[in-house]
C-alpha positions as a Python dict, from the first residue, in 0.01 Angstrom:
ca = {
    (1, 'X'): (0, 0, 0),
    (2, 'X'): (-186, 226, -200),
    (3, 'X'): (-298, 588, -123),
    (4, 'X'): (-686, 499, -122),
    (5, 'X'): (-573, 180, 171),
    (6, 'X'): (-366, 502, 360),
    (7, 'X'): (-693, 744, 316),
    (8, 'X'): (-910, 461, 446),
    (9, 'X'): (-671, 362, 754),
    (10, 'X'): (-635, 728, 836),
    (11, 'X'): (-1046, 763, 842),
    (12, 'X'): (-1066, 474, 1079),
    (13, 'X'): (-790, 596, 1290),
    (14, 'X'): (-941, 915, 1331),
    (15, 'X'): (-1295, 752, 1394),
    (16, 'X'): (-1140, 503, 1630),
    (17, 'X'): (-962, 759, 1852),
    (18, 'X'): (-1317, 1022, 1802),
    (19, 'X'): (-1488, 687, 1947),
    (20, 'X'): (-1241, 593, 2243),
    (21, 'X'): (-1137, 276, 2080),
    (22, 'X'): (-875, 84, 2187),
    (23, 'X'): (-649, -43, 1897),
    (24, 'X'): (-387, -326, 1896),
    (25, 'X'): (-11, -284, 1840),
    (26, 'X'): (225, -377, 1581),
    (27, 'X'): (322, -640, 1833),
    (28, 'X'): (-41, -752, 1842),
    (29, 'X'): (-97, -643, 2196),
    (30, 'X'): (-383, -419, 2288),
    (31, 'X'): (-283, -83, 2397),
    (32, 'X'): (-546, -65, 2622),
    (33, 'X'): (-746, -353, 2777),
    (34, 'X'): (-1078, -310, 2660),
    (35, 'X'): (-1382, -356, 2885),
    (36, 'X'): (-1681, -398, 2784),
    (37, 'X'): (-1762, -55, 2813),
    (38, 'X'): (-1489, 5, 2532),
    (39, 'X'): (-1501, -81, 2169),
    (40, 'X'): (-1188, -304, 2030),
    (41, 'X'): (-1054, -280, 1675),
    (42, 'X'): (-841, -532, 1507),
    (43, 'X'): (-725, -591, 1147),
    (44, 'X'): (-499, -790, 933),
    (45, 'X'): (-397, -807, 592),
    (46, 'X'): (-542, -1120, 355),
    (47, 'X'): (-291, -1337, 303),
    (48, 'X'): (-321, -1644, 6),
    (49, 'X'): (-378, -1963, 130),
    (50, 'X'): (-284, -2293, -117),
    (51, 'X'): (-603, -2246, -303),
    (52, 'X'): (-533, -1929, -342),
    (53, 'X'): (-184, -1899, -400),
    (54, 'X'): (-185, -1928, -758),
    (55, 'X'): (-354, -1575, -782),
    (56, 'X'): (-296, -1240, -667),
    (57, 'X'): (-592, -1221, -375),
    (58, 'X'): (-498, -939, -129),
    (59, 'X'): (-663, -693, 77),
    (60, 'X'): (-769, -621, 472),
    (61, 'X'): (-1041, -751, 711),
    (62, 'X'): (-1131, -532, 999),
    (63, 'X'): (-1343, -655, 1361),
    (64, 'X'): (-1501, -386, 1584),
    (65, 'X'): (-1643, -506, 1899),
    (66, 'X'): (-1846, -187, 1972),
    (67, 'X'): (-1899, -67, 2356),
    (68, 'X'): (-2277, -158, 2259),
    (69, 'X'): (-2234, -488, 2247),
    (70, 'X'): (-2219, -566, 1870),
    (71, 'X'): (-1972, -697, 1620),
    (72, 'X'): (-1860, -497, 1300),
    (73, 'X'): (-1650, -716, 1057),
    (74, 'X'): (-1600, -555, 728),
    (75, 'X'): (-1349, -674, 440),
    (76, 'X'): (-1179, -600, 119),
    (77, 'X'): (-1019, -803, -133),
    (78, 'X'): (-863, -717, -470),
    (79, 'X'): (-747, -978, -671),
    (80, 'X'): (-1078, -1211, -730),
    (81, 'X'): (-1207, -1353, -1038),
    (82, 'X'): (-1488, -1108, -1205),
    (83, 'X'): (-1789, -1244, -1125),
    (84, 'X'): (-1749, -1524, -940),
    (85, 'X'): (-1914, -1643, -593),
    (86, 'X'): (-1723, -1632, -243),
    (87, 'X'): (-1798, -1613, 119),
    (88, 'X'): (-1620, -1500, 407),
    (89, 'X'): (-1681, -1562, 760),
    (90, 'X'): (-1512, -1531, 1109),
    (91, 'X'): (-1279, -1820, 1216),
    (92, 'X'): (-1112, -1920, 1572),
    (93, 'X'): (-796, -2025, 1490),
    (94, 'X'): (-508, -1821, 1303),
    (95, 'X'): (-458, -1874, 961),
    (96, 'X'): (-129, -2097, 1040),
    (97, 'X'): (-328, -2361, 1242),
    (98, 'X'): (-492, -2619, 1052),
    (99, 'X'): (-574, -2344, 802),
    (100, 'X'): (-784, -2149, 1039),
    (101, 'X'): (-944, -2434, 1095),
    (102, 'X'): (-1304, -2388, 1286),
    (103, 'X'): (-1585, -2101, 1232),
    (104, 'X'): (-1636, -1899, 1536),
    (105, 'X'): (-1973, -1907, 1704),
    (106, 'X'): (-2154, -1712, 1946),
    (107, 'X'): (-2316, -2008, 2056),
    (108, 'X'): (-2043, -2307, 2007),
    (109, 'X'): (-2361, -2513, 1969),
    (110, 'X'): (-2602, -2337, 1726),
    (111, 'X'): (-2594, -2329, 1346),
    (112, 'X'): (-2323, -2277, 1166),
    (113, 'X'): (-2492, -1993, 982),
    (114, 'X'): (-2559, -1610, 1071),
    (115, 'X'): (-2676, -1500, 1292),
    (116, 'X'): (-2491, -1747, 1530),
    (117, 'X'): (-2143, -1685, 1283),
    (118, 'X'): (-2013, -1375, 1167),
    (119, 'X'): (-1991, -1352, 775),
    (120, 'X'): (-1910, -1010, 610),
    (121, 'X'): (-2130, -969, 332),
    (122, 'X'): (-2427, -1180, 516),
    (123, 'X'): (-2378, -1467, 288),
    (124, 'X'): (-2205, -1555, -43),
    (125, 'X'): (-2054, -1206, -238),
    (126, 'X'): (-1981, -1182, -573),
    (127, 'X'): (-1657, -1028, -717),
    (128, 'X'): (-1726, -712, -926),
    (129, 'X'): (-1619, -660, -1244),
    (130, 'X'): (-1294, -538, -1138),
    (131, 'X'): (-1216, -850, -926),
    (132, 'X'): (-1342, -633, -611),
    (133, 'X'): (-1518, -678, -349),
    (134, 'X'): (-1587, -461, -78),
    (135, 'X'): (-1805, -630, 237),
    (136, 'X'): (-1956, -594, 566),
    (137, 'X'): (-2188, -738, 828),
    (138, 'X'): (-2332, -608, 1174),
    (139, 'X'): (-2362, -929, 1452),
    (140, 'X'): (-2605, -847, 1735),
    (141, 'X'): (-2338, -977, 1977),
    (142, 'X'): (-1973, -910, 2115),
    (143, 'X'): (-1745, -1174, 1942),
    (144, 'X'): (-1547, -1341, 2214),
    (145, 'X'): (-1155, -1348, 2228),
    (146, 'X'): (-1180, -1647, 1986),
    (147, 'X'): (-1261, -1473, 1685),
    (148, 'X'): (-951, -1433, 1566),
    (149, 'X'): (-896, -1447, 1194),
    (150, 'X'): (-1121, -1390, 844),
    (151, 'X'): (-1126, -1632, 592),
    (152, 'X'): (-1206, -1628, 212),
    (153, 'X'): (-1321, -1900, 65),
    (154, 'X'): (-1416, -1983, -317),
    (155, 'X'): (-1750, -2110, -385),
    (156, 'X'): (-1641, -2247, -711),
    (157, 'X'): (-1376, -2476, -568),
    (158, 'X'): (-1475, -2829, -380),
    (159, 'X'): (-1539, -2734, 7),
    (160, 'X'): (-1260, -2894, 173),
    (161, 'X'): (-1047, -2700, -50),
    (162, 'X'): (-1181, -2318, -90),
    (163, 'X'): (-1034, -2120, 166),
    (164, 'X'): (-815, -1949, -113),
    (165, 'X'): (-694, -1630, 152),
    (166, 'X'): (-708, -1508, 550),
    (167, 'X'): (-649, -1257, 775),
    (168, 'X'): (-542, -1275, 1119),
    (169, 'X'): (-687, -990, 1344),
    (170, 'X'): (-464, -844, 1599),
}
């Protein structure tokens, strides 16, 4: 981990803890149960998937559920191609079942498109020149318990085979 990941971390910790939050463990437990009068953070490192495993996609996806009611989801990956189209939205299954198989939706039977999903970057990102990209969104609602991972998928690559990294949140 790099010292700009450690600076970042330590600026959320200390915003977190200034906030109340309740964080999860290293086990994955919460070490509080949150209410909804509490906000919940959870975060995971990106992890390739078989479309992406031929590359070097890494990085961290982060979910608060804020005591308000809302949803922050914010992400960064390193390791994309320059340029290039992806999208990234909230799934409800871990990345080890069916390959996160399933969007999460506040609604399980609206659209599958914001605002009813949760996709950082509102919609298709592009990778900056550096193979970056840095992303967030805001969701007017509390994700439920089933929002559980982030997945990146390439736009370039067929559908049923773009999800090229994910992060489970815990």
């Amino acid at each position: 981990m790099n010292k700009h990941s450690n600076a970042r971390r330590l600026v959320m910790a200390g915003c977190a803890i200034a906030l109340g939050v309740t964080t999860a463990t290293p086990s994955g437990s919460l070490a509080a149960q949150s209410e909804p009068s509490q906000a919940q953070v959870t975060n995971g490192e990106l992890l390739p998937f078989a479309a992406g495993a031929s590359g070097s996609t890494s990085g961290h996806a982060q979910m608060v559920r804020t005591a308000s009611g809302a949803t922050i989801v914010s992400l960064h990956v390193t390791g994309l191609v320059p340029g290039r189209a992806y999208a990234s939205h909230v799934h409800a299954a871990p990345c080890a079942v069916g390959a996160a198989d399933g969007h999460y939706k506040h609604d399980p039977a609206g659209a599958a498109t914001p605002p009813n999903e949760i996709w950082p970057g509102d919609g298709p990102f592009v990778a900056g020149p550096s193979g970056n990209a840095n992303v967030n969104t805001v969701a007017d609602f509390r994700a439920g318990a089933t929002a559980v991972s982030v997945v990146v998928h390439d736009r370039s690559l067929p559908s049923a085979a773009n999800k090229i990294a994910c992060a489970d949140l815990s």
